[in-house]
C-alpha positions as CSV (number, residue, x, y, z in Angstrom):
1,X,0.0,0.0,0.0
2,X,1.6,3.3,-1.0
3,X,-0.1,5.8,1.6
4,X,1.3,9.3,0.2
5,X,0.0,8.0,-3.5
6,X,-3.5,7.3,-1.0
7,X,-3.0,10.9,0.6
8,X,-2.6,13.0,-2.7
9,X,-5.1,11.6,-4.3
10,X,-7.3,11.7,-1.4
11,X,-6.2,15.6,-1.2
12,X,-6.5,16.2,-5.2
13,X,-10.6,15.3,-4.7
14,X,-10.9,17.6,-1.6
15,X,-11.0,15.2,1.1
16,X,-8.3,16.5,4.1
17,X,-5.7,13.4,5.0
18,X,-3.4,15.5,6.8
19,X,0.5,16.1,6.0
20,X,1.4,14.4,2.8
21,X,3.7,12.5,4.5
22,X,3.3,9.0,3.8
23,X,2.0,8.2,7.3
24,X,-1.3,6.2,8.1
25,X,-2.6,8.0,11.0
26,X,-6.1,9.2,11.9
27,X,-6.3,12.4,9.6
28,X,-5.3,9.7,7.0
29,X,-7.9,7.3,8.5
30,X,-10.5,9.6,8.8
31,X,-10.4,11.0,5.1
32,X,-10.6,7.7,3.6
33,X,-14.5,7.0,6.1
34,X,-15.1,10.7,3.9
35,X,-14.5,9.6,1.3
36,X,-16.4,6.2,1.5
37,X,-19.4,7.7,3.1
38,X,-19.5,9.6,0.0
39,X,-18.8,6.6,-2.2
40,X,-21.4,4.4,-0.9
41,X,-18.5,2.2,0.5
42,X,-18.6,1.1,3.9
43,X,-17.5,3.6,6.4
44,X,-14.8,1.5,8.2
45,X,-11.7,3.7,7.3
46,X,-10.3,0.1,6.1
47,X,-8.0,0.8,2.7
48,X,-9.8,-2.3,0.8
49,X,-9.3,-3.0,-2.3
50,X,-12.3,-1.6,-3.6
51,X,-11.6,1.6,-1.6
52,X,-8.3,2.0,-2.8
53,X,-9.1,1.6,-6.3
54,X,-12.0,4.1,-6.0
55,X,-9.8,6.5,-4.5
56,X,-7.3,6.6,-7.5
57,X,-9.9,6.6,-10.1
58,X,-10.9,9.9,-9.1
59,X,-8.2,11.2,-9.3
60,X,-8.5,14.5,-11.3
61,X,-6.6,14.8,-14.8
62,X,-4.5,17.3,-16.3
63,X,-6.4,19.4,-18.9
64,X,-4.6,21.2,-21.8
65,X,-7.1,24.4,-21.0
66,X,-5.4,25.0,-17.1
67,X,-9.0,26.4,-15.6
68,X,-8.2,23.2,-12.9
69,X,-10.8,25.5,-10.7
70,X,-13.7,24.5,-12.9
71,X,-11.7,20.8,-13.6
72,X,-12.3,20.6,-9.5
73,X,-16.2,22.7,-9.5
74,X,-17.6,19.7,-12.4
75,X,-15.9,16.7,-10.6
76,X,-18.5,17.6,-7.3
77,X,-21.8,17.9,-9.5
78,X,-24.0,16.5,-7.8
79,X,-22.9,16.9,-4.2
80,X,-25.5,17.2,-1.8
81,X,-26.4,19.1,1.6
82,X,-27.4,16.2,4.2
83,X,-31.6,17.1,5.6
84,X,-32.1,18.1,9.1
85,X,-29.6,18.2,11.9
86,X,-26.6,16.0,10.1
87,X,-24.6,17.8,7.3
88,X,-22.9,16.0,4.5
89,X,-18.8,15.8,6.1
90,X,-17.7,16.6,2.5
91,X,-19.0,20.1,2.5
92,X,-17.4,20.7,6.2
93,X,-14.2,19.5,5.1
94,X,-14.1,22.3,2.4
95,X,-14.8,24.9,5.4
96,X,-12.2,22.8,7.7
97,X,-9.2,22.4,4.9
98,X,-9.8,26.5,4.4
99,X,-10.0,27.5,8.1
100,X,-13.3,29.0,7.2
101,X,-15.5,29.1,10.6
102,X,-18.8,26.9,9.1
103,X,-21.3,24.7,11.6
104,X,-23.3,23.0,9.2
105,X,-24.8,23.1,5.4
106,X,-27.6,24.5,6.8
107,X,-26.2,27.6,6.4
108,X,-25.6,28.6,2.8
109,X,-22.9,27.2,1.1
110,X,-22.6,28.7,-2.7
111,X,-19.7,30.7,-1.0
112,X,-18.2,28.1,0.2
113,X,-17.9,26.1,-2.7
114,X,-16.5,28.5,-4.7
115,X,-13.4,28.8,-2.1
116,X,-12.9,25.3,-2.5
117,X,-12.6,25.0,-6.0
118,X,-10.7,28.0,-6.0
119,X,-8.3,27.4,-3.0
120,X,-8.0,24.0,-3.2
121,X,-6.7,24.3,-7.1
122,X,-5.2,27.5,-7.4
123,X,-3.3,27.4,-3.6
124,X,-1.5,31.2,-4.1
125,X,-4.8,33.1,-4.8
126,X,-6.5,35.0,-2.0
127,X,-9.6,34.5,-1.2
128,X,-12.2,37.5,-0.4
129,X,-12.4,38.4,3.7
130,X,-15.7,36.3,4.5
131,X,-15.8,34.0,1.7
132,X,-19.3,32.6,3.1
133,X,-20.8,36.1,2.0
134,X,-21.6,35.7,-2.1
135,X,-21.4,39.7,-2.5
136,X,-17.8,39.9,-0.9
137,X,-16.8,37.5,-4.2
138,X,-18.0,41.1,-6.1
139,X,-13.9,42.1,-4.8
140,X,-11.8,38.8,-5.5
141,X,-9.4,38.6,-7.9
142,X,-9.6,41.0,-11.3
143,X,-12.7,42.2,-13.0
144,X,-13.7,41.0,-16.6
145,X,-15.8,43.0,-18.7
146,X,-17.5,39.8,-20.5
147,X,-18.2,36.0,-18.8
148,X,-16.1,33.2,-19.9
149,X,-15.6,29.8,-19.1
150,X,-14.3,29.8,-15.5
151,X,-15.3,33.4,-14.5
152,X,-16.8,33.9,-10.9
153,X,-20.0,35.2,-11.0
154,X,-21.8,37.3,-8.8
155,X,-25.6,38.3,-8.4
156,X,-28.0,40.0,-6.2
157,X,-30.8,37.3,-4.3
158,X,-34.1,38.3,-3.2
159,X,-33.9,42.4,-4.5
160,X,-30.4,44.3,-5.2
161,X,-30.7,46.4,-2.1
162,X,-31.0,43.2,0.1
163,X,-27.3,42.4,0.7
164,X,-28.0,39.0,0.1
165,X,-26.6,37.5,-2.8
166,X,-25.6,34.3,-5.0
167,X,-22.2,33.2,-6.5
168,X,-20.9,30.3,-9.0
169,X,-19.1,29.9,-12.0
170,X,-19.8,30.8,-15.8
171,X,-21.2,27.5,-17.4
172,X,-22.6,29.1,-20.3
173,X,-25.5,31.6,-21.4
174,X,-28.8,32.1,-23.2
175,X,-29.9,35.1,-24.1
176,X,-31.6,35.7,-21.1
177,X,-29.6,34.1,-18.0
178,X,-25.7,33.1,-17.4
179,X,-26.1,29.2,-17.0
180,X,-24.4,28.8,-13.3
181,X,-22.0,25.8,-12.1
182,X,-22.3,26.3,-8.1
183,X,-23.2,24.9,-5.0
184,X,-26.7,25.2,-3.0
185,X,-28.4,25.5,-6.0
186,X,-31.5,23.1,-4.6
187,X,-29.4,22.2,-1.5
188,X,-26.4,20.3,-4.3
189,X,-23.7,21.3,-6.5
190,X,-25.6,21.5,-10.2
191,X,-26.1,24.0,-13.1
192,X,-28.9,26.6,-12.3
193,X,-30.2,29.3,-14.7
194,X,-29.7,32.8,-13.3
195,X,-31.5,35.5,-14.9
196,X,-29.1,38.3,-17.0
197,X,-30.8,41.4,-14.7
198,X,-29.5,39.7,-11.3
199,X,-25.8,39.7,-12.1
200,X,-23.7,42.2,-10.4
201,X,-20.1,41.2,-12.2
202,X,-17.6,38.7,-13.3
203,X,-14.4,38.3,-11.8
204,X,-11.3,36.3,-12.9
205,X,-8.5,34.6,-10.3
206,X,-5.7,36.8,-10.7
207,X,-3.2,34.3,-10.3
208,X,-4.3,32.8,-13.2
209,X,-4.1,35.8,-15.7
210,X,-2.7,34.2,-18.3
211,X,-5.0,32.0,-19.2
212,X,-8.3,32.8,-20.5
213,X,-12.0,31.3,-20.9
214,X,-14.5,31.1,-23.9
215,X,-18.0,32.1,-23.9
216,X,-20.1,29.1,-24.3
217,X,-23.7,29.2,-26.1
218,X,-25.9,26.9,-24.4
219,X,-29.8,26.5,-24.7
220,X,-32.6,28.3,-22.7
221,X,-33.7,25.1,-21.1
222,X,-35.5,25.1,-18.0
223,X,-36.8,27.6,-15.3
224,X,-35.1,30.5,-14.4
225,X,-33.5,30.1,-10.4
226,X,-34.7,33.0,-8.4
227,X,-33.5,32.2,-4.5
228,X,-31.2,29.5,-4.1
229,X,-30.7,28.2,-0.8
């Protein structure tokens, strides 16, 4: 059993296994019963061989187009919030790997999946103060005058005066709503269609300023997403 090869890939799909240092200990231990419970595996913590293989199959690839933010945000589709008083430990692990103060996915989490995919990828960028707030993503990294493929975006929830607010990642448009990769859009990771008069502004990770996004035409399929929480 090769346990840093375990630990990095463990860490490359967001799961916290402690130092990579080639140690099984309990951080080890404990991301593995993550990673299961997630898996539909038994949640023993026991490296079968089942476990183990599952563990390096998801290991993310290297992409020619370097956006490994939005490589990282379409590997968690379909991750969901856990009903009533449990939360899902994959979600708190985001908060816990990030130092982000977070009790439970109660609370709204679109923030907070946008600093994973950011800070767990792209380990140099800064995040903005309060990354749980949507708005406060209105001041991280650059500004870009037109969405892309792997732009942050930012909108206004319930009225524009409200201070509350919504934030994902550019999956495509119609011509009337920016088609949104984020999370705690109907309590899971998905694509949600945002309407064109709720977005406040696109913002780009300035560490990765050399590289750059497309805009991608998709179809106006399904109900526009008004309050997602």
């Amino acid at each position: 059993m090769n346990v840093l090869k375990i630990q990095k890939a463990l860490k490359s799909q967001g799961f916290d296994p402690g130092p990579l240092d080639g140690i099984w200990g309990r951080l080890t231990q404990g991301a593995v019963k993550d990673f299961q419970s997630r898996n539909g595996l038994p949640t023993d913590g026991i490296l079968t061989a089942e476990t183990e293989a599952k563990i390096l199959a998801g290991v993310r690839p290297s992409t020619t187009s370097g956006l490994v933010w939005m490589d990282e945000a379409r590997r968690l589709m379909g991750t969901k919030e856990v009903g009533g008083s449990g939360s899902n430990p994959v979600i708190l692990n985001w908060a816990t790997s990030l130092g982000i103060p977070y009790s439970g996915d109660d609370i709204p989490w679109c923030g907070l999946f946008v600093a994973h995919c950011v800070g767990a990828t792209l380990p140099g960028e800064a995040l903005p103060t309060n990354p749980l707030g949507a708005r406060n993503w209105s001041r991280f990294g650059d500004p870009i005058s037109r969405p892309v493929d792997g732009a942050v975006l930012v909108f206004w929830r319930v009225s524009k005066t409200s201070g509350l607010g919504h934030v994902g990642f550019y999956n495509g448009e119609d011509d009337s709503a920016y088609h949104v990769l984020g999370g705690n859009q109907s309590d899971k990771v998905g694509i949600a269609r945002a309407g064109k008069d709720r977005f406040l502004g696109a913002r780009w990770p300035r560490s990765a300023a050399g590289l750059t996004g497309s805009p991608i035409r998709r179809d106006e399929d399904g109900e526009l997403s008004d309050d997602e929480q």
